[in-house]
N, CA, C and O atoms as CSV, one atom per row, in Angstrom:
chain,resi,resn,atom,element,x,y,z
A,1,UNK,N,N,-37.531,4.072,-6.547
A,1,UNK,CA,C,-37.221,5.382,-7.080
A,1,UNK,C,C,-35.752,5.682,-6.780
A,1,UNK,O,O,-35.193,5.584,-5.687
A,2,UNK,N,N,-35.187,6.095,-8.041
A,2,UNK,CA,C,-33.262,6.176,-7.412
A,2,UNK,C,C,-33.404,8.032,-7.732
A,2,UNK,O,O,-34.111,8.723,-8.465
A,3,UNK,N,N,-32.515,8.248,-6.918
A,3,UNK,CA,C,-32.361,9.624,-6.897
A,3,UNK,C,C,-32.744,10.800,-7.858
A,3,UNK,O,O,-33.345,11.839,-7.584
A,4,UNK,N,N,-32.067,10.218,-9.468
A,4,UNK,CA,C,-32.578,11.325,-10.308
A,4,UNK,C,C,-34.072,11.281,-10.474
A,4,UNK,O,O,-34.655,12.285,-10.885
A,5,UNK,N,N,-34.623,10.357,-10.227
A,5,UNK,CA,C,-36.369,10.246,-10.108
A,5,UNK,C,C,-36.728,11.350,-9.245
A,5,UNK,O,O,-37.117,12.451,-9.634
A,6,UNK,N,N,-36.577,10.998,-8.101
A,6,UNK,CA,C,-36.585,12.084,-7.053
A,6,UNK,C,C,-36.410,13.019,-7.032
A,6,UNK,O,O,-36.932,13.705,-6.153
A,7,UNK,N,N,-35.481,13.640,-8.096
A,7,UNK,CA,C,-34.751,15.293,-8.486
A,7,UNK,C,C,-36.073,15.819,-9.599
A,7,UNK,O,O,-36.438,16.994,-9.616
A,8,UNK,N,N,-36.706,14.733,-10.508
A,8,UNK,CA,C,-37.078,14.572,-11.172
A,8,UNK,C,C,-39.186,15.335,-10.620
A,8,UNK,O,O,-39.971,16.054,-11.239
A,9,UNK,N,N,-39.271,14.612,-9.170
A,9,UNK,CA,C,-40.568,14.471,-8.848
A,9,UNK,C,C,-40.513,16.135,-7.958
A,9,UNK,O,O,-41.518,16.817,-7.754
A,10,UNK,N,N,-39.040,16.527,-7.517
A,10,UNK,CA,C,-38.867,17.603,-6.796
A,10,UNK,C,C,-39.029,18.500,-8.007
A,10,UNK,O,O,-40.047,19.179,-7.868
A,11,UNK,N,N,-38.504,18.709,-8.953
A,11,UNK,CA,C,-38.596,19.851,-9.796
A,11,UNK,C,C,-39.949,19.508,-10.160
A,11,UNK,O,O,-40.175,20.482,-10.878
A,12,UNK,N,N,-40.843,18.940,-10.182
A,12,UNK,CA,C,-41.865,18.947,-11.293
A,12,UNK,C,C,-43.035,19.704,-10.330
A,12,UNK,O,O,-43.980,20.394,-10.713
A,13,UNK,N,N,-42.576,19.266,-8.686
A,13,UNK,CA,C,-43.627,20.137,-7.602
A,13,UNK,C,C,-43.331,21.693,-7.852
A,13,UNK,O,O,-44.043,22.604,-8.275
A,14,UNK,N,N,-42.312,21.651,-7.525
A,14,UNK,CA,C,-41.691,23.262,-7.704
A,14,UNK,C,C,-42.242,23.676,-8.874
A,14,UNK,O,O,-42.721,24.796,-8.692
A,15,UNK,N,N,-42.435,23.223,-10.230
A,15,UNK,CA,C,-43.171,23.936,-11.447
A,15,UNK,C,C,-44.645,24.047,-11.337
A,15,UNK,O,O,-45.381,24.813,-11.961
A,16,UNK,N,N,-44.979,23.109,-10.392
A,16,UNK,CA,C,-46.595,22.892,-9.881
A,16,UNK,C,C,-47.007,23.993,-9.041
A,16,UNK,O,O,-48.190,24.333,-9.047
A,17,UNK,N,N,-45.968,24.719,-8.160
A,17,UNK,CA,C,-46.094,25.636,-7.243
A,17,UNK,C,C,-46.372,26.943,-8.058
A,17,UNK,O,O,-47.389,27.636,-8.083
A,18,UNK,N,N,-45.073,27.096,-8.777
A,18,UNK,CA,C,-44.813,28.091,-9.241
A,18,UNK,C,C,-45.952,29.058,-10.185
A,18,UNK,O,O,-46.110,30.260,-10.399
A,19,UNK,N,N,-46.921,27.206,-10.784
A,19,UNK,CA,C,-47.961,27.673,-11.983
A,19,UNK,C,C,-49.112,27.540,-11.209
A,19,UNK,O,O,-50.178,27.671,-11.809
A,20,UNK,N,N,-49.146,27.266,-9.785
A,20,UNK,CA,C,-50.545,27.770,-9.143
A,20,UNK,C,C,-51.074,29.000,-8.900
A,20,UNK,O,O,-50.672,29.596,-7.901
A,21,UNK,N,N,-52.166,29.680,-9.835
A,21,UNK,CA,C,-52.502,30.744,-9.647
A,21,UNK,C,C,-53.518,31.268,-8.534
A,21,UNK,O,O,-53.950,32.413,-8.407
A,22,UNK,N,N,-53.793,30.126,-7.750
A,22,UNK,CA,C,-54.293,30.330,-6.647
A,22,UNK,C,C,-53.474,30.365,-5.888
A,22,UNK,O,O,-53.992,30.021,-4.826
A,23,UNK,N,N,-52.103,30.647,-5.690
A,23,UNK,CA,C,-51.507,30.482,-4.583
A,23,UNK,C,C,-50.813,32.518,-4.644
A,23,UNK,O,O,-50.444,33.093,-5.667
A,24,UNK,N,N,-50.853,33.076,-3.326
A,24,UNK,CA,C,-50.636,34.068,-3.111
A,24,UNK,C,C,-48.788,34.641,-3.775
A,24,UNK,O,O,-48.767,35.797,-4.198
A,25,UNK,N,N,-48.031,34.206,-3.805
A,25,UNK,CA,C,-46.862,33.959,-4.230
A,25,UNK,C,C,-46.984,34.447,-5.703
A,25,UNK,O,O,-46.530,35.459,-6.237
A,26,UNK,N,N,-47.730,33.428,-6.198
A,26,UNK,CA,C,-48.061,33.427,-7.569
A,26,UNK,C,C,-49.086,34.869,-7.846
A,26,UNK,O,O,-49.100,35.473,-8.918
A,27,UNK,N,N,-49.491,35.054,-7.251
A,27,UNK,CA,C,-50.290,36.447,-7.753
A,27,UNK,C,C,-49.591,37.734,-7.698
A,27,UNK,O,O,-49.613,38.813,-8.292
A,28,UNK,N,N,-48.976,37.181,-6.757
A,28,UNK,CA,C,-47.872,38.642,-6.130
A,28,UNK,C,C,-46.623,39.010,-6.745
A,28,UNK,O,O,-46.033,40.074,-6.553
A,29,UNK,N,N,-46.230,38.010,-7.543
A,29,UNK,CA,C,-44.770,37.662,-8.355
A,29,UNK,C,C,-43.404,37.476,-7.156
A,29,UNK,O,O,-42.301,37.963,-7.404
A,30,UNK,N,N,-43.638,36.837,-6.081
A,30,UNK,CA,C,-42.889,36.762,-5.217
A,30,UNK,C,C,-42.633,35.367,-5.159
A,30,UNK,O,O,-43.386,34.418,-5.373
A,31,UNK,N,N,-41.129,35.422,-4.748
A,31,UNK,CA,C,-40.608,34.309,-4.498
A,31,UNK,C,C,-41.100,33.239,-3.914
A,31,UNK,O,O,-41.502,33.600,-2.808
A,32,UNK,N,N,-41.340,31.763,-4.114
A,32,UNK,CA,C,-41.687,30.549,-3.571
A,32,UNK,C,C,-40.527,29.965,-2.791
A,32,UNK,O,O,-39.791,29.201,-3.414
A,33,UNK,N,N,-40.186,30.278,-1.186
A,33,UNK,CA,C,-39.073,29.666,-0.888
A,33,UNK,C,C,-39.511,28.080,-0.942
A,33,UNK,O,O,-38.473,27.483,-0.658
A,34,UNK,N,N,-40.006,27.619,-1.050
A,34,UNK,CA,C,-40.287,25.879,-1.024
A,34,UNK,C,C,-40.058,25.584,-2.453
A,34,UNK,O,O,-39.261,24.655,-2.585
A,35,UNK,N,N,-40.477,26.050,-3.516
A,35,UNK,CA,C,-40.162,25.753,-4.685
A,35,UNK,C,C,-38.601,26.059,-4.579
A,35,UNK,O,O,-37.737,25.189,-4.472
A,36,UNK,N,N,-38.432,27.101,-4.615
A,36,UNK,CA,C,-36.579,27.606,-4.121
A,36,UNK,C,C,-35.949,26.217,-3.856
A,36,UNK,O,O,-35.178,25.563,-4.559
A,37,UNK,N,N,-36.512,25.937,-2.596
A,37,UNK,CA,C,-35.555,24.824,-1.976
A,37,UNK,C,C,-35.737,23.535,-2.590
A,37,UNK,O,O,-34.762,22.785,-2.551
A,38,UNK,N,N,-37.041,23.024,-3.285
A,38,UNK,CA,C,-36.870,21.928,-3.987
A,38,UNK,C,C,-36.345,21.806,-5.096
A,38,UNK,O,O,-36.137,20.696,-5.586
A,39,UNK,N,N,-35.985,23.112,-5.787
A,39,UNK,CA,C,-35.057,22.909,-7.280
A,39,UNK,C,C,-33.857,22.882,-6.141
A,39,UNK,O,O,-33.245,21.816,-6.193
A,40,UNK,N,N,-33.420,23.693,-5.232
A,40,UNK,CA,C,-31.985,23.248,-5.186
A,40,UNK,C,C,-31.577,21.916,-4.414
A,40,UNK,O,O,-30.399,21.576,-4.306
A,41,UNK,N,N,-32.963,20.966,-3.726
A,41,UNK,CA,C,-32.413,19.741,-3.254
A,41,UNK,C,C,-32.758,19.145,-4.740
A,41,UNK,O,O,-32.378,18.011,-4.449
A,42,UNK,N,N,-33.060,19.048,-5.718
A,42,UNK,CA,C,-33.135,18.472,-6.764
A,42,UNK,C,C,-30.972,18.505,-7.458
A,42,UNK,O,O,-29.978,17.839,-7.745
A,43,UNK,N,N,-31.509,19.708,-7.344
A,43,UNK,CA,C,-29.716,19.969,-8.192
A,43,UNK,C,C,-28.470,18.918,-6.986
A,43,UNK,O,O,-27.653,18.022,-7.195
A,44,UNK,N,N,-28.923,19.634,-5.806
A,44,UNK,CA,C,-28.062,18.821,-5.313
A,44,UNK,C,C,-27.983,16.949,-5.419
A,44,UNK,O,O,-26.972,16.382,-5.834
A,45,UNK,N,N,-29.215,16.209,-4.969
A,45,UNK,CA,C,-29.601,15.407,-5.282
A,45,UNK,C,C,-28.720,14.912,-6.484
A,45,UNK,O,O,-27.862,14.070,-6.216
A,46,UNK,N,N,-28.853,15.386,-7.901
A,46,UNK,CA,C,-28.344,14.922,-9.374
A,46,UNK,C,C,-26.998,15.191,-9.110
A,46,UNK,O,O,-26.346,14.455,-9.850
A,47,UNK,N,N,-26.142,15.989,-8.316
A,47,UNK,CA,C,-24.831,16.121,-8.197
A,47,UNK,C,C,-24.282,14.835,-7.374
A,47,UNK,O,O,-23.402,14.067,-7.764
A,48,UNK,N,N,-24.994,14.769,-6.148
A,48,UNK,CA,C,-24.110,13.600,-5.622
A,48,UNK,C,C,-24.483,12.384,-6.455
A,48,UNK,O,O,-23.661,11.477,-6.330
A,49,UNK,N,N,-25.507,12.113,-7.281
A,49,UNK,CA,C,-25.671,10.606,-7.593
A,49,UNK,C,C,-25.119,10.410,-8.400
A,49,UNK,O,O,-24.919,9.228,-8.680
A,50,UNK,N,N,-24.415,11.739,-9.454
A,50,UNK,CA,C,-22.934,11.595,-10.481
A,50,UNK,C,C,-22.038,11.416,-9.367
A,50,UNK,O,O,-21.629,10.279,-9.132
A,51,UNK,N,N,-21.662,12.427,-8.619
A,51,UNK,CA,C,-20.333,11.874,-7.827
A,51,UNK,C,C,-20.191,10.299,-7.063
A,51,UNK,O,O,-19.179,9.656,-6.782
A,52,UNK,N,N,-21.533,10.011,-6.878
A,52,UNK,CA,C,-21.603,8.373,-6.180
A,52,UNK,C,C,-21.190,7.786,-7.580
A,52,UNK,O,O,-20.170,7.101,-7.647
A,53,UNK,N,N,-21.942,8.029,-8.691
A,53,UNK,CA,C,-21.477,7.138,-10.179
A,53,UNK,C,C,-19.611,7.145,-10.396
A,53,UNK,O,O,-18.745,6.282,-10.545
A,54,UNK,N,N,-19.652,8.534,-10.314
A,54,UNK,CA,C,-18.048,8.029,-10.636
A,54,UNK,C,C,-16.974,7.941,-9.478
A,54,UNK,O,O,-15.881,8.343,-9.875
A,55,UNK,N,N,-16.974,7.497,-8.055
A,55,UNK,CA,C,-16.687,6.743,-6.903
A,55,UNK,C,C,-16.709,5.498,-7.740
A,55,UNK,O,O,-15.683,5.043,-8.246
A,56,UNK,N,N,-18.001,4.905,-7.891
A,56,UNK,CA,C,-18.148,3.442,-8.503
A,56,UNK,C,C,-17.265,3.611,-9.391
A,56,UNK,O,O,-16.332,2.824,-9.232
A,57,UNK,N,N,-17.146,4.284,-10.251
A,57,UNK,CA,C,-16.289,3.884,-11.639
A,57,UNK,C,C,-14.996,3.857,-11.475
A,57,UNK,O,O,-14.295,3.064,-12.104
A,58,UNK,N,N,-14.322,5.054,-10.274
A,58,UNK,CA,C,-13.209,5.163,-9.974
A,58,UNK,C,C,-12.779,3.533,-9.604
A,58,UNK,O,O,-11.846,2.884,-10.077
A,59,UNK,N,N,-13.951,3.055,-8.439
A,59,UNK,CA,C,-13.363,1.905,-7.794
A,59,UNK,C,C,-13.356,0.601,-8.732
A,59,UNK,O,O,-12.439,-0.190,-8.514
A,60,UNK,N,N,-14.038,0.365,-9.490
A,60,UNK,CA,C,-14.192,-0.559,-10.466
A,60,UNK,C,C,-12.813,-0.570,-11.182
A,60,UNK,O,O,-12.217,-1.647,-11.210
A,61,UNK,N,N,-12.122,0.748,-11.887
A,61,UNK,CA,C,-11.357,0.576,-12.198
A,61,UNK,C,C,-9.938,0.350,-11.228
A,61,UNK,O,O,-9.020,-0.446,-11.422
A,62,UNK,N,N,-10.078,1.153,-10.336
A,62,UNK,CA,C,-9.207,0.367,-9.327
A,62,UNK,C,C,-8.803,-0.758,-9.319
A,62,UNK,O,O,-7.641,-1.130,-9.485
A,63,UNK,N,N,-10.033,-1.588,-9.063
A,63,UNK,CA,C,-10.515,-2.676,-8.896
A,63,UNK,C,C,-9.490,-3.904,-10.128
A,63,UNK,O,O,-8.750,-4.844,-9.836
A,64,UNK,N,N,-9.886,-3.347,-11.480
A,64,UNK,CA,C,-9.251,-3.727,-12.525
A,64,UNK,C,C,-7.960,-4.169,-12.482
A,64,UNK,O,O,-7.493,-5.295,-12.651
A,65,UNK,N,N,-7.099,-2.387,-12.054
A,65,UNK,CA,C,-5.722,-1.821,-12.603
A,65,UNK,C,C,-5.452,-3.270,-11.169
A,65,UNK,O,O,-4.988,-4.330,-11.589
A,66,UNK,N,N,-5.694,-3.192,-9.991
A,66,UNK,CA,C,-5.081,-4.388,-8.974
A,66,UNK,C,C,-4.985,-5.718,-9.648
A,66,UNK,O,O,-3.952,-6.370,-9.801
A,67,UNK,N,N,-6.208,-6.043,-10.037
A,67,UNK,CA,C,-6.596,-7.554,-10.975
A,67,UNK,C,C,-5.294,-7.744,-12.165
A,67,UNK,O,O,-4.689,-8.787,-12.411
A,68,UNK,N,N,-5.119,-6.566,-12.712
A,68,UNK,CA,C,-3.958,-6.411,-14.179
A,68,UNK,C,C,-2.462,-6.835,-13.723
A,68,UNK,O,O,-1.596,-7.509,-14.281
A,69,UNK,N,N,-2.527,-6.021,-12.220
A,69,UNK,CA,C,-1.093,-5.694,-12.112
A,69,UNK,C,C,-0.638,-7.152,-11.377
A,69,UNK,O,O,0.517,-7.576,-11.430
A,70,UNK,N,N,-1.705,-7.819,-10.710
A,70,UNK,CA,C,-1.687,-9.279,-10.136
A,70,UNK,C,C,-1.310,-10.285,-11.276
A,70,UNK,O,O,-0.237,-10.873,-11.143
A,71,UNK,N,N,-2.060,-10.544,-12.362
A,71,UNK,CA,C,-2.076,-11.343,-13.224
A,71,UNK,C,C,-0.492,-11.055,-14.163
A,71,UNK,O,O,-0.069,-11.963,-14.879
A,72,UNK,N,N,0.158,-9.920,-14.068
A,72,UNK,CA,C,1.268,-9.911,-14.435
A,72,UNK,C,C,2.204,-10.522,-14.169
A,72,UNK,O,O,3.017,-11.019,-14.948
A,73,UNK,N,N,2.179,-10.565,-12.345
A,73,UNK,CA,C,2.944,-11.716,-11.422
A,73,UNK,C,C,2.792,-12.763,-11.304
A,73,UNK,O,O,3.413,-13.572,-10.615
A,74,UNK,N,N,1.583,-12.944,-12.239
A,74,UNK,CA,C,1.375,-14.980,-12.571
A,74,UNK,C,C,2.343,-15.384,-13.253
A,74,UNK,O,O,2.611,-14.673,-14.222
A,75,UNK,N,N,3.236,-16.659,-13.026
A,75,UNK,CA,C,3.670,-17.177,-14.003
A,75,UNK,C,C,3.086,-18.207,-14.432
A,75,UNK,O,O,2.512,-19.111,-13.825
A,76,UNK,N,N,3.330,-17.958,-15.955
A,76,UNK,CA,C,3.327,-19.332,-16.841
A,76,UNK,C,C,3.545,-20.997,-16.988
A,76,UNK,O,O,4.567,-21.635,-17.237
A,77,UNK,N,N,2.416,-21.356,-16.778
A,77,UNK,CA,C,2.817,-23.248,-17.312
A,77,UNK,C,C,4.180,-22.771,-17.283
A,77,UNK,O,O,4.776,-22.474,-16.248
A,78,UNK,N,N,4.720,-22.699,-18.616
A,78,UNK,CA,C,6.162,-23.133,-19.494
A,78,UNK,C,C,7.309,-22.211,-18.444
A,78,UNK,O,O,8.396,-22.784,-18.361
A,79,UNK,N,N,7.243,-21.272,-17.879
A,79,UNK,CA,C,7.802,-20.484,-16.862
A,79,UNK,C,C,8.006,-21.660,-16.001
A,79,UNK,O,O,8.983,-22.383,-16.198
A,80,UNK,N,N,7.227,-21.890,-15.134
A,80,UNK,CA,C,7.074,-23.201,-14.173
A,80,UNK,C,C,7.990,-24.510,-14.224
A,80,UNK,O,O,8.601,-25.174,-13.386
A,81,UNK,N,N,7.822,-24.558,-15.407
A,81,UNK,CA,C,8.542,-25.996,-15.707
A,81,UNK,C,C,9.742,-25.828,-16.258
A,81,UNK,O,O,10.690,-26.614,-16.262
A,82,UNK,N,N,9.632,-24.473,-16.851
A,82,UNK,CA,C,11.156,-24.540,-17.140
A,82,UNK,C,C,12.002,-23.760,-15.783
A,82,UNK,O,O,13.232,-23.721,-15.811
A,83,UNK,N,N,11.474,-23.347,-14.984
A,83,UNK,CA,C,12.348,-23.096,-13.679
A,83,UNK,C,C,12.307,-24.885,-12.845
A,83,UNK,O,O,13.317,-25.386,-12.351
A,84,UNK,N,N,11.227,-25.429,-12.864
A,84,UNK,CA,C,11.769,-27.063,-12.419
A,84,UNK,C,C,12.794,-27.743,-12.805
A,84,UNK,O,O,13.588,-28.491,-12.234
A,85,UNK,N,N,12.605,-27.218,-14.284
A,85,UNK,CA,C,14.004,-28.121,-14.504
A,85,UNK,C,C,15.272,-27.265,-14.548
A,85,UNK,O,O,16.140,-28.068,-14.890
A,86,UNK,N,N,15.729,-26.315,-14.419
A,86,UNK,CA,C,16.875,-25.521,-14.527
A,86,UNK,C,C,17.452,-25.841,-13.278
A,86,UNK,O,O,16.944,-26.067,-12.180
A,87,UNK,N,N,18.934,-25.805,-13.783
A,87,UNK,CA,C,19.736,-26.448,-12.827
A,87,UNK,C,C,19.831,-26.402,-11.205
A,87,UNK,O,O,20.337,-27.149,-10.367
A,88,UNK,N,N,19.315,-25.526,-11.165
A,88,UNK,CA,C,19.278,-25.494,-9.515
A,88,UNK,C,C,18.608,-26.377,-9.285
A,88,UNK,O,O,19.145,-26.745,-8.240
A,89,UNK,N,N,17.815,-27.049,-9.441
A,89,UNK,CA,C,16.758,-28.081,-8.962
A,89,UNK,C,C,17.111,-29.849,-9.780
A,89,UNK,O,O,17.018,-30.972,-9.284
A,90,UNK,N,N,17.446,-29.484,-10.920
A,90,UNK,CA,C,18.119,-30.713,-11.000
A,90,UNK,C,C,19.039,-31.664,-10.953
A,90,UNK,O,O,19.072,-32.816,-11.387
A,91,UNK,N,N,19.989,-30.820,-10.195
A,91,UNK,CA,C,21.028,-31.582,-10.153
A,91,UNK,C,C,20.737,-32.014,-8.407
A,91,UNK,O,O,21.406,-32.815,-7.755
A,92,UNK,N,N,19.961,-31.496,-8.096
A,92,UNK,CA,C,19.315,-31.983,-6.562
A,92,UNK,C,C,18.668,-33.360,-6.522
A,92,UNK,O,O,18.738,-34.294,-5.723
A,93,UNK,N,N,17.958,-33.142,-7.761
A,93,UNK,CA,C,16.887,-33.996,-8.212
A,93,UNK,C,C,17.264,-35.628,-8.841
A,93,UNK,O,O,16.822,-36.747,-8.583
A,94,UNK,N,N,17.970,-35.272,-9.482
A,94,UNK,CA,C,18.766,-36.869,-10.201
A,94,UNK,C,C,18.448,-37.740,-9.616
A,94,UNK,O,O,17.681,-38.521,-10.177
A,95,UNK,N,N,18.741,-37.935,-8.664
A,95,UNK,CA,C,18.719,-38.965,-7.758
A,95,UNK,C,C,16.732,-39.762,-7.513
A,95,UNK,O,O,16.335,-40.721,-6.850
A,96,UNK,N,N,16.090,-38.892,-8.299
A,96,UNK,CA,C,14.753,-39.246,-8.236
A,96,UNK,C,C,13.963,-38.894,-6.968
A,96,UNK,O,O,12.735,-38.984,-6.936
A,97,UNK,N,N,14.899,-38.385,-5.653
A,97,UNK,CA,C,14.216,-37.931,-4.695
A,97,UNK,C,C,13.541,-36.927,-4.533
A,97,UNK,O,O,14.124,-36.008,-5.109
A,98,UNK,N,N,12.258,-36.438,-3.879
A,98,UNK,CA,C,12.316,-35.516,-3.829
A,98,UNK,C,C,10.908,-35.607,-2.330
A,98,UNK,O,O,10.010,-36.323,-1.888
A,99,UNK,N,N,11.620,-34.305,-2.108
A,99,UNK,CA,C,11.220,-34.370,0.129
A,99,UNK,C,C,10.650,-32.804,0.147
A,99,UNK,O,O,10.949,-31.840,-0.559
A,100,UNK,N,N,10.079,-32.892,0.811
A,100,UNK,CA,C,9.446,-31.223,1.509
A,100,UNK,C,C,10.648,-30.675,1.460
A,100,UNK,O,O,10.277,-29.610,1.955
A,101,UNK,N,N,11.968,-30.479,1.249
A,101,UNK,CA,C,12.534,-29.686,1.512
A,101,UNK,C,C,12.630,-28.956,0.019
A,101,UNK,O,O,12.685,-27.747,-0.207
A,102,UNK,N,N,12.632,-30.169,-1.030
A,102,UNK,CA,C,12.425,-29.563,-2.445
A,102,UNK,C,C,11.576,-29.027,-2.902
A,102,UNK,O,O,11.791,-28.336,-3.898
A,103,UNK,N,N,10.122,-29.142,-2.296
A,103,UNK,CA,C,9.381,-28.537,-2.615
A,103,UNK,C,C,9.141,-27.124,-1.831
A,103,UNK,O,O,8.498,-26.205,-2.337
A,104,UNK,N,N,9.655,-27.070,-0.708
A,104,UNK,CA,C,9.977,-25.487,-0.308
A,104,UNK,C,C,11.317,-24.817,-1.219
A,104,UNK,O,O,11.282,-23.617,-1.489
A,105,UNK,N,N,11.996,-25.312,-1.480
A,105,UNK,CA,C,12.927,-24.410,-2.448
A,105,UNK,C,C,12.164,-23.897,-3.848
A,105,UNK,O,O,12.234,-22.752,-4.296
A,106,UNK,N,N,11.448,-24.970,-4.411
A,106,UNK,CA,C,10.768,-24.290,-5.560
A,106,UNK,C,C,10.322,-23.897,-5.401
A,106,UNK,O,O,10.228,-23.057,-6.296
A,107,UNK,N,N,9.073,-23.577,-3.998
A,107,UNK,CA,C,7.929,-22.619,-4.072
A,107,UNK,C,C,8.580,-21.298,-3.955
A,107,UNK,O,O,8.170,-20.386,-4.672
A,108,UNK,N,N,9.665,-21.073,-3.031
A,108,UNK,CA,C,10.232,-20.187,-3.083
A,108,UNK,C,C,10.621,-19.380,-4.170
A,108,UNK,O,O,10.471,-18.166,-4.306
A,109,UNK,N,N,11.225,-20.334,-5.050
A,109,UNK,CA,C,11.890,-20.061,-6.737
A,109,UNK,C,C,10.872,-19.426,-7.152
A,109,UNK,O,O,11.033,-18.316,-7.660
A,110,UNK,N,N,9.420,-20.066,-7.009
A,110,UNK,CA,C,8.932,-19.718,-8.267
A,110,UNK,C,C,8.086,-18.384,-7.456
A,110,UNK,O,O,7.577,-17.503,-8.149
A,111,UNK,N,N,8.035,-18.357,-6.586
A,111,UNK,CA,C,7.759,-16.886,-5.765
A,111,UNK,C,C,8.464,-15.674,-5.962
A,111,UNK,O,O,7.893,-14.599,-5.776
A,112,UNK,N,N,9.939,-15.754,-6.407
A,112,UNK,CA,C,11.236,-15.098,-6.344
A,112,UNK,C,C,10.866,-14.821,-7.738
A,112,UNK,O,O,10.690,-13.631,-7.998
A,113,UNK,N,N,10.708,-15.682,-8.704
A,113,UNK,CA,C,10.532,-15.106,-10.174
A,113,UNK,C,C,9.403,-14.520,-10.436
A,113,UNK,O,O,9.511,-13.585,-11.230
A,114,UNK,N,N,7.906,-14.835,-9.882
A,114,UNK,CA,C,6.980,-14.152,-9.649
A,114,UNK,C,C,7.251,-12.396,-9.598
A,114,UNK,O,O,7.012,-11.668,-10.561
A,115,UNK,N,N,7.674,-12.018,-8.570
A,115,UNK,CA,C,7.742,-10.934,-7.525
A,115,UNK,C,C,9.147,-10.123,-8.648
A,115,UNK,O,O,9.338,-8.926,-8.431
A,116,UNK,N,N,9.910,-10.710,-9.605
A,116,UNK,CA,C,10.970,-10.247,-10.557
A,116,UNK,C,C,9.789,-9.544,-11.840
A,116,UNK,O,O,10.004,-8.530,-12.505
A,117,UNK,N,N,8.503,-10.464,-11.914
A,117,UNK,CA,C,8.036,-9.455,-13.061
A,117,UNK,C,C,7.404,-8.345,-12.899
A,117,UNK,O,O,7.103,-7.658,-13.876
């Protein structure tokens, strides 16, 4: 049973109360504080399980807009390779070597152009 059920089973007692004509309340035209209080834990009830719904929705989209704004700072295959070969790296490179030290300069590079979009 999720909450609006519950708001659902609370109001339907409270109408059960209200239409018992055996009950003194009911004969008297006086207030049912128990019915009272189960329509208003009902109302309350249906209020927070919208405000829990849109928490979730808020965070979901959160969730998204982080995922969007990440994937912006991806670069591209063709980004990639064309920062490998641009001159900073090849004229290092000619020589066919290449050592941990080249591959910390590009990760760097391509971190540096990352963090530019």
């Amino acid at each position: 049973m999720n909450a609006n059920e519950l708001a659902d089973a609370m109001e339907i007692r409270a109408s059960i109360r209200r239409q018992a004509t055996s009950r003194k309340s009911v004969q008297e035209g006086a207030n049912d504080r128990l019915a009272d209080q189960l329509e208003q834990a009902a109302t309350m009830l249906r209020q927070q399980q919208a405000e829990i719904e849109a928490l979730k929705k808020e965070a979901a989209l959160q969730r998204l807009s982080d995922f969007t704004q990440e994937a912006e700072k991806t670069l591209t295959d063709e980004e990639i390779d064309k920062l490998w070969h641009s001159d900073e790296f090849y004229e290092e490179w000619t020589d066919g070597s290449i050592s941990a030290i080249h591959y910390n300069k590009f990760a760097r590079a391509i971190l540096r152009k990352a963090q530019e979009k």
